[in-house]
MARBA-788163 format. One line per 3 residues: their letters; for each residue z, y, x of C-alpha. Coordinates in nm, 2 decimals, always signed. Layout:
N
a> Z,Y,X | ...
END
This chain:
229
xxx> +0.02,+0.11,+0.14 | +0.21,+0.13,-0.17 | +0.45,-0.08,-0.28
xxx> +0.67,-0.14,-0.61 | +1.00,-0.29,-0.60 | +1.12,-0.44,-0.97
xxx> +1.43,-0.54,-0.91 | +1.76,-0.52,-1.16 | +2.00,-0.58,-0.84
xxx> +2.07,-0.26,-0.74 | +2.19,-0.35,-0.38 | +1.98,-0.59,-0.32
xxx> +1.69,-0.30,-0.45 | +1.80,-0.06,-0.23 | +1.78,-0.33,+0.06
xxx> +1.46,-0.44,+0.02 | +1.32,-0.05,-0.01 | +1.48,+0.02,+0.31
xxx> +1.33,-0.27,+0.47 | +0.97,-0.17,+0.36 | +1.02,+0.13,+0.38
xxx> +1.11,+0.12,+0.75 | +0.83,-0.13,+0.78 | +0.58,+0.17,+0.70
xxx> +0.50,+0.10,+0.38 | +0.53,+0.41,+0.10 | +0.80,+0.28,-0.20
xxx> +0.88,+0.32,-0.57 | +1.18,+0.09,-0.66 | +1.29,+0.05,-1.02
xxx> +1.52,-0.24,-1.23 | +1.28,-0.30,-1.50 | +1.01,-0.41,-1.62
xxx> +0.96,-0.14,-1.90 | +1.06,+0.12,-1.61 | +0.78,-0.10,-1.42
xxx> +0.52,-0.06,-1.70 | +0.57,+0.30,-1.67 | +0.54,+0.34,-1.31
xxx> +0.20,+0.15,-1.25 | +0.06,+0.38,-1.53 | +0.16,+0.67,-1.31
xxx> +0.06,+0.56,-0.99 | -0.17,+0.27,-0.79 | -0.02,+0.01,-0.62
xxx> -0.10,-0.21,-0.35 | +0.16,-0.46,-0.44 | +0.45,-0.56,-0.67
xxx> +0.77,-0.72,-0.58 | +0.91,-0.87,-0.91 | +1.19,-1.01,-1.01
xxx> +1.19,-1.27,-1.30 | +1.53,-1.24,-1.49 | +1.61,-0.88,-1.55
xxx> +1.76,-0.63,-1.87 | +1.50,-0.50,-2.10 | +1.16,-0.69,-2.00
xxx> +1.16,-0.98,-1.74 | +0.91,-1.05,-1.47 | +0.73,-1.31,-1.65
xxx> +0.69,-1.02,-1.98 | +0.61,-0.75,-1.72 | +0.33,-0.95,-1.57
xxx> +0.18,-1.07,-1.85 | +0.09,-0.71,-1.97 | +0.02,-0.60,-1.65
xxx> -0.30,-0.82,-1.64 | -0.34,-0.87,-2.02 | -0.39,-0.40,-1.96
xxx> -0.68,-0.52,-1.64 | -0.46,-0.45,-1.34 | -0.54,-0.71,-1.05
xxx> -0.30,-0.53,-0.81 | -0.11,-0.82,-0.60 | +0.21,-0.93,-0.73
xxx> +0.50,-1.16,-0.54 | +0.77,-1.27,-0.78 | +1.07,-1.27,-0.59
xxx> +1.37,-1.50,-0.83 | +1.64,-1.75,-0.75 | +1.44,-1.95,-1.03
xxx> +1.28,-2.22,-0.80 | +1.22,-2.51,-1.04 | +0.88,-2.62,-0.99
xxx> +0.82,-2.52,-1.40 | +0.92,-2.17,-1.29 | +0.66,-2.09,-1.00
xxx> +0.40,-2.29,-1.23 | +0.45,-2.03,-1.51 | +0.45,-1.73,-1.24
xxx> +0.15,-1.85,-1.11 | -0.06,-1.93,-1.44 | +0.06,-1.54,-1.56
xxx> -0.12,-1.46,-1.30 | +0.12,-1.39,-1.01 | -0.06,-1.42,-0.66
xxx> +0.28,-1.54,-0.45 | +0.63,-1.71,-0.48 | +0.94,-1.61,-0.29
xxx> +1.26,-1.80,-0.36 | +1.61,-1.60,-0.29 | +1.74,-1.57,-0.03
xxx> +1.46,-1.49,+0.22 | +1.42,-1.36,+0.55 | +1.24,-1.00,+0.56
xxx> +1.01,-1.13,+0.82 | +0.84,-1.40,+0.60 | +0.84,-1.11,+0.30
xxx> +0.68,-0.87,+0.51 | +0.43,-1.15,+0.62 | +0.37,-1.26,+0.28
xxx> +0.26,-0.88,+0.16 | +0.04,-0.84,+0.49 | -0.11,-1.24,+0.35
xxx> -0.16,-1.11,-0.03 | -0.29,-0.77,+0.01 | -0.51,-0.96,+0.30
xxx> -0.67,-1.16,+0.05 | -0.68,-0.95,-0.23 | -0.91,-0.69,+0.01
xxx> -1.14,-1.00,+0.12 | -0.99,-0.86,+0.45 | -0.88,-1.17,+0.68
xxx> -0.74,-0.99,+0.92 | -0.46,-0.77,+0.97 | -0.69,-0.53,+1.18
xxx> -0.92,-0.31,+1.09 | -1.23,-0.11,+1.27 | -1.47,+0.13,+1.23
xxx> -1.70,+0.23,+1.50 | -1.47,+0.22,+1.83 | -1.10,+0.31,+1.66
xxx> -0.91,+0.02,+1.56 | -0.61,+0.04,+1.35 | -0.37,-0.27,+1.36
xxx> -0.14,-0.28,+1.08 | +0.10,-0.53,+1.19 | +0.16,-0.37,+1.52
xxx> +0.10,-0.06,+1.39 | -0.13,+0.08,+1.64 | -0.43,+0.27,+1.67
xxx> -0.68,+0.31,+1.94 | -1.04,+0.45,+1.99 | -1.25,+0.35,+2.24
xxx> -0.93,+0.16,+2.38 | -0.70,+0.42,+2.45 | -0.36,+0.41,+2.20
xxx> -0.32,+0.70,+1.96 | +0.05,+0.78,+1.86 | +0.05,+0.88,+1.53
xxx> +0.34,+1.00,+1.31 | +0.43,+0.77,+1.00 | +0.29,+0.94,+0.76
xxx> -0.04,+0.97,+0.92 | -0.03,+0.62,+1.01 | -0.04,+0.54,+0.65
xxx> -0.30,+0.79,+0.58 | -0.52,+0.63,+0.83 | -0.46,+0.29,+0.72
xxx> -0.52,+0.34,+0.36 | -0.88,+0.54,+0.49 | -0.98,+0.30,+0.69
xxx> -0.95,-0.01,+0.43 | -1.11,+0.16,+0.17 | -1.37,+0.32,+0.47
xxx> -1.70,+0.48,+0.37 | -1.50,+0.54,-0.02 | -1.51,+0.90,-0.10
xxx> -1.12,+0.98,-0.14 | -1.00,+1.25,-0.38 | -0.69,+1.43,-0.31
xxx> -0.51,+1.28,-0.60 | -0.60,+0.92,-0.43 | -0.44,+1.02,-0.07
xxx> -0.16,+1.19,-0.20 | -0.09,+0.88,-0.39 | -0.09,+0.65,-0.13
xxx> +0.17,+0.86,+0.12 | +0.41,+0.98,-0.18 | +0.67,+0.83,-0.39
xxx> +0.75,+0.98,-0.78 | +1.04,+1.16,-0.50 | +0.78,+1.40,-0.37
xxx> +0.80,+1.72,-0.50 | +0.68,+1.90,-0.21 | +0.35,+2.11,-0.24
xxx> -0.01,+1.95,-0.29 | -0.14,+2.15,-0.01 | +0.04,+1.91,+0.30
xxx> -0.26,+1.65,+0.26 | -0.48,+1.93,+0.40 | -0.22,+1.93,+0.67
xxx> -0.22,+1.54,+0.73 | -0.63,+1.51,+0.71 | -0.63,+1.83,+0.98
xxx> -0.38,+1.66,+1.19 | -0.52,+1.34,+1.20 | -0.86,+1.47,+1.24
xxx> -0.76,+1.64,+1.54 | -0.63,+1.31,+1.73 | -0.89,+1.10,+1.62
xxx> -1.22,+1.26,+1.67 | -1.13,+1.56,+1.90 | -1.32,+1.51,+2.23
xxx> -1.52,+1.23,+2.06 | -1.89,+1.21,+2.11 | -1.89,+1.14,+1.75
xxx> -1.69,+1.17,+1.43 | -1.54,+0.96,+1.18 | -1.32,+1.15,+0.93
xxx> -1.54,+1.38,+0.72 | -1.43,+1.65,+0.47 | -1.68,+1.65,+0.16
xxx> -1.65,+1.93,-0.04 | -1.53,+2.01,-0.39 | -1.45,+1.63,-0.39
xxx> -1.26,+1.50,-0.12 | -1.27,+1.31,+0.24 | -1.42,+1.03,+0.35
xxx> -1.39,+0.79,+0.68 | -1.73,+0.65,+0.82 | -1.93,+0.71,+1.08
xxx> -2.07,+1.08,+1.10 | -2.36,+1.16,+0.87 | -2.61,+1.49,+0.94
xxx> -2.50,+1.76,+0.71 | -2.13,+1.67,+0.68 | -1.84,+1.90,+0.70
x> -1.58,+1.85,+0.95
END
């Protein structure tokens, strides 16, 4: 998943994109909210981390345009503001969660599995297809029971495939969810991922599950007649 960190502390930035980082997530961090406004217009998220007071455009002025423009992506204000009046007005701008500073990384981590969770209609913090199962707390995969390592990278991959399953993907979409604005390396290494991936979930498998549609992108489902793999 992708994750946005708005935060005008730059240490405490650089923490927090360390720690999601680490966790497995793919993350842009700026210290903003009119540097925020112009990342969500160049990329999809799947969450927000927002601080309230910052330089420029606070959390409360970024959030309000961020739904006022139609974007429902998930957003967790994260503020040392915690009057009651404060988490009221967060929540009426239409902010899904509350974290007050300081927190433990844990309950952060737990409350972005929660939000995205919800915002999916996904309960669960596993997801299946068929006889692979991806867990994306424990980060692991298995088909038909047996554990698949993956690499990180294709871990992510996998897990943003398998949440929006049986969704044509375009290339764009996929690169998107595995790259930050950092990446500058060449368009061609999602061909690389989707073969790599391919090969340790469906080789030797009586059927499979990650398709290559052509001219328009890939697609995870179980196999259709007349599909390329």
């Amino acid at each position: 998943m992708r994750v946005l960190v708005v935060e005008d502390a730059k240490d405490m930035n650089r923490l927090i994109v360390k720690t999601l980082t680490k966790a497995g997530y793919n993350v842009d961090g700026c210290y903003n909210g009119e540097e925020a406004l112009d990342y969500v217009l160049g990329a999809t998220y799947d969450a927000i981390l927002l601080d309230v007071m910052m330089p420029k455009l606070d959390g409360y002025g970024f959030l309000q345009r961020l739904r006022q423009s139609g974007q429902d992506t998930p957003v967790l204000f994260l503020t040392a503001r915690d009057a009651v009046a404060d988490r009221v007005k967060g929540l009426d701008l239409g902010a899904d969660d509350y974290l007050v500073k300081p927190f433990d990384f844990d309950e952060l981590l737990a409350r972005i599995r929660a939000m995205t969770r919800k915002h999916t209609g996904h309960r669960s913090n596993i997801f299946t297809l068929a006889d692979l199962t991806l867990d994306s707390q424990r980060r692991i995969v298995t088909r038909g029971g047996k554990e698949i390592p993956l690499l990180p990278k294709e871990f992510t991959l996998l897990e943003y495939m398998i949440r929006h399953q049986g969704m044509v993907l375009s290339r764009e979409q996929l690169e998107n969810c595995i790259w930050n604005y950092q990446y500058s390396g060449s368009s061609n290494n999602i061909d690389v991922y989707i073969s790599k991936l391919r090969k340790k979930i469906d080789e030797g498998q009586a059927s499979r599950l990650l398709h290559t549609i052509r001219g328009v992108g890939w697609v995870l489902r179980q196999e259709n007649i007349g599909e390329t793999p």
